[in-house]
N, C-alpha and C positions, 0 to 999 in steps of 0.2 A: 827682389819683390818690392813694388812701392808699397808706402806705409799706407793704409786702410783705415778707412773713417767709419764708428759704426754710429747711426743716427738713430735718436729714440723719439721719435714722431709722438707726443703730446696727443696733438693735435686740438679738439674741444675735446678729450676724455674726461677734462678735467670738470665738465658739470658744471662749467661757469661759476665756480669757488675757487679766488685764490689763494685760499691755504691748502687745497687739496694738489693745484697747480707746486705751489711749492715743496711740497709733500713728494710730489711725484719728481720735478729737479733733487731734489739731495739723494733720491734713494737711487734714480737715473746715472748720479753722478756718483753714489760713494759707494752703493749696491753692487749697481751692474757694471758699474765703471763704463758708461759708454764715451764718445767723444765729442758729440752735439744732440743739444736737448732743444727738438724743434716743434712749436708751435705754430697753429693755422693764424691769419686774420683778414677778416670779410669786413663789408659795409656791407648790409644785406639791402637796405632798400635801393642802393646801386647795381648788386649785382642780381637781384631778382625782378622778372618782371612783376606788375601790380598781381596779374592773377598767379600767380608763381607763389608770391608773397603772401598774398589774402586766402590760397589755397592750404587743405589740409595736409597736415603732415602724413607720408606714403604708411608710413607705419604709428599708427600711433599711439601703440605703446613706448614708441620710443620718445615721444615729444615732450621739452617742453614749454610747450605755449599752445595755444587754441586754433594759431594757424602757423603755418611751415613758416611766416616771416617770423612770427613771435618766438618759436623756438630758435630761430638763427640768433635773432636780439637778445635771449638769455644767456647763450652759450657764447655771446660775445665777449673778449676785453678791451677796452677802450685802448689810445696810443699809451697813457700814462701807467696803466697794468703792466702792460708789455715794457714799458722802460724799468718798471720793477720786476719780472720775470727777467729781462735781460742782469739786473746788475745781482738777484739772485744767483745766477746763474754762474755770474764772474767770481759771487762768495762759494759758491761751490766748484769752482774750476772747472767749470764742461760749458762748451762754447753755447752759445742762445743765435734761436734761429726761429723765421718763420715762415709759412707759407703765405703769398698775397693772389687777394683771388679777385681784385679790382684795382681800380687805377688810383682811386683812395686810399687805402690799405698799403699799395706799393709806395705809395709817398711818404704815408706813414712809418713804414719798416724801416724804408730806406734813410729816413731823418734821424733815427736810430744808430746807422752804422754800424751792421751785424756784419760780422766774418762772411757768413754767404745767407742768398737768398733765395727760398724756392718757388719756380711755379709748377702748378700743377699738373696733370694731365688734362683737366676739363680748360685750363686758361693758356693751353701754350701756345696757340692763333689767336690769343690777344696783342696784337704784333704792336699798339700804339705802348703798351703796360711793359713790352720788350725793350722798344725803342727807349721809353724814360729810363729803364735799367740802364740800358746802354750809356748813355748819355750824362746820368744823376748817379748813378753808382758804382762804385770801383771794384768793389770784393767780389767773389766768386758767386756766377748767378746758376743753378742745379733748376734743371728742366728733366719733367718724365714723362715720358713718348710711350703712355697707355693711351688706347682708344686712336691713335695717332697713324696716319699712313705712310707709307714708306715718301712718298710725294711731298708729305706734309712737314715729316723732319728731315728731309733736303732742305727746303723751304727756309724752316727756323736756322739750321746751320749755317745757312748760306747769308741768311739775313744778320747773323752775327758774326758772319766772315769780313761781310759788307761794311761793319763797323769798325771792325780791325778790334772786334772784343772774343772772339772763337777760341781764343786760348782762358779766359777763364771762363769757359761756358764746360758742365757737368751733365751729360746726359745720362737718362737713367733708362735702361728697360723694365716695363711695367705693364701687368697687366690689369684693370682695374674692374677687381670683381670682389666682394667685401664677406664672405672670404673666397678665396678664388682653390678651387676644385686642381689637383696638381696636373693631368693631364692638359690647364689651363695657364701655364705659368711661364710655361715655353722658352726654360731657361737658356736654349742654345740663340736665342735674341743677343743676348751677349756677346756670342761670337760674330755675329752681323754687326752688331755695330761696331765692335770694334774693329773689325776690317771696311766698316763706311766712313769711320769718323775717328779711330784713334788718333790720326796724323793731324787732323782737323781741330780738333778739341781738345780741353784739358784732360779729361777725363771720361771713364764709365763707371757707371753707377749701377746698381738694382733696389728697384724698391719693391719689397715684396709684402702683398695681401694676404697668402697662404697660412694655412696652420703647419706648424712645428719650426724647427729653424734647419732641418736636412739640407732643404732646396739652394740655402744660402751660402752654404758650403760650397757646391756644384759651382754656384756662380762666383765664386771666389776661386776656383779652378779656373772655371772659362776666362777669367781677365777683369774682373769686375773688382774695383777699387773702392767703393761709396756703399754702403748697406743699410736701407732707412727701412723700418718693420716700425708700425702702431705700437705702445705702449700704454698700458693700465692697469690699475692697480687690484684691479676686478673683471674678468671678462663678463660673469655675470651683470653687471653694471647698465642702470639704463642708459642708452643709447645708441648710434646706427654703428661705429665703427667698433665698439669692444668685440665682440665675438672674433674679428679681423686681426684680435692687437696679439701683444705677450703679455704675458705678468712678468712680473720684477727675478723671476728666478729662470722665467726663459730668456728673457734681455742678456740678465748676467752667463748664462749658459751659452748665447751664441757670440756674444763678446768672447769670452773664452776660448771656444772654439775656432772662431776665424782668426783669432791673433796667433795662436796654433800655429795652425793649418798653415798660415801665411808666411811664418818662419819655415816649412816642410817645406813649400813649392819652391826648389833649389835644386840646381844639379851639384854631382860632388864638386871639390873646385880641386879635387886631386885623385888620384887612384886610388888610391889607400887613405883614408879619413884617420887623422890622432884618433879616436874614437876603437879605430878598430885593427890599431898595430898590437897591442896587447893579444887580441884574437886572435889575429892572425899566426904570433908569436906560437902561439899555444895550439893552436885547431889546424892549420894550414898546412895539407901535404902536398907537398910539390913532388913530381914523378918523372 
């Protein structure tokens, strides 16, 4: 079985306070023991348009700002936050990661030099934001293929075959619905792509939106290596992605679980397992 990465997506839960950002890294790291503690980062008046920006937020209880750009701009951290989220991260020994969701932001992360880097589902046919990965950074780039066509991730894979970068490219199955209903999760996705793209890629990933951690299990059966689930420290909490996330005791509970589980997926490597000559010795009637 390869080793398995489990990611605790930040993302903005953190309420645009970096103590609470930091809060959420130590406990990420020493709580739940996971493996990478990954944050989002946007330019917003880049990646929105002006009415997008000047428009109200879809829910707005959840805002906060007066308009959807102003809440983006609060819930931001500038590149110098993020170099101190990253070397937090190094004090706590769980690798720092983010998501870029503009060609700014990619530049930015990238200046960095984080271990790997994610795009999203809504950015993964921003192919010029692909291209600079390709081209400007070395470490592992983790792409999720929610809302994405089968058409559309040939496309990306090929596009990173094109660069001779396909071996550190991470796709992920994902479906993107906040939180997503399990009938919608459609975990045998995993078994598809890794019969599209295992040979192709470095790896398969799932990022899942769902409640509970069962689902992630399954997908660690199916072949899935990468496991990024939302984290916060409050689901109750304002904002659009908590209700979507874990708390700190589900984190640590599927960490647990899948490091398990991942040692179990084994066949014997002998008839008789040390384990159970004893048994044998004692229960075993041969006839």
């Amino acid at each position: 079985m390869k080793h398995i990465q489990i990611i605790a997506e930040i993302g903005c839960n953190h309420k645009g306070d970096m103590k609470i950002a930091h809060d959420m890294i130590k406990i990420a790291a020493q709580f739940c023991n996971v493996d990478v503690v990954k944050f989002q980062k946007r330019n917003p008046k880049e990646l929105l348009t002006p009415v997008e920006y000047n428009s109200s937020h879809p829910v707005p209880s959840n805002s906060y700002g007066k308009t959807y750009g102003e809440h983006r701009e609060f819930l931001e951290f500038d590149l110098e936050q993020h170099r101190q989220l990253k070397k937090w991260c190094e004090e706590w020994d769980v690798v720092y990661s983010s998501s870029v969701w503009d060609m700014t932001s990619t530049k930015e992360i990238t200046s960095l030099n984080p271990e790997l880097i994610k795009i999203p589902s809504a950015c993964n046919l921003n192919f010029d934001m692909l291209d600079f990965l390709c081209k400007e950074y070395e470490g592992k780039i983790h792409i999720s293929f929610g809302m994405t066509t089968k058409k559309e991730e040939e496309k990306i894979v090929r596009f990173f075959e094109e660069r001779q970068r396909s071996k550190d490219l991470i796709v992920y199955g994902c479906t993107s619905g906040y939180p997503v209903p399990f009938d919608d999760i459609c975990l045998k996705e995993i078994i598809r792509l890794k019969k599209t793209f295992a040979n192709r890629v470095n790896d398969i990933g799932f990022s899942g939106h769902h409640l509970g951690i069962a689902a992630d299990i399954a997908a660690l059966a199916y072949g899935a290596h990468y496991f990024e689930r939302h984290f916060t420290l409050d689901r109750t909490w304002k904002g659009t992605d908590h209700a979507a996330s874990l708390e700190p005791n589900g984190i640590r509970k599927l960490t647990r679980d899948l490091r398990n589980v991942s040692k179990a997926l084994t066949y014997k490597d002998k008839d008789i397992l040390d384990i159970e000559k004893v048994q044998r010795n004692k229960l075993k009637r041969i006839c």
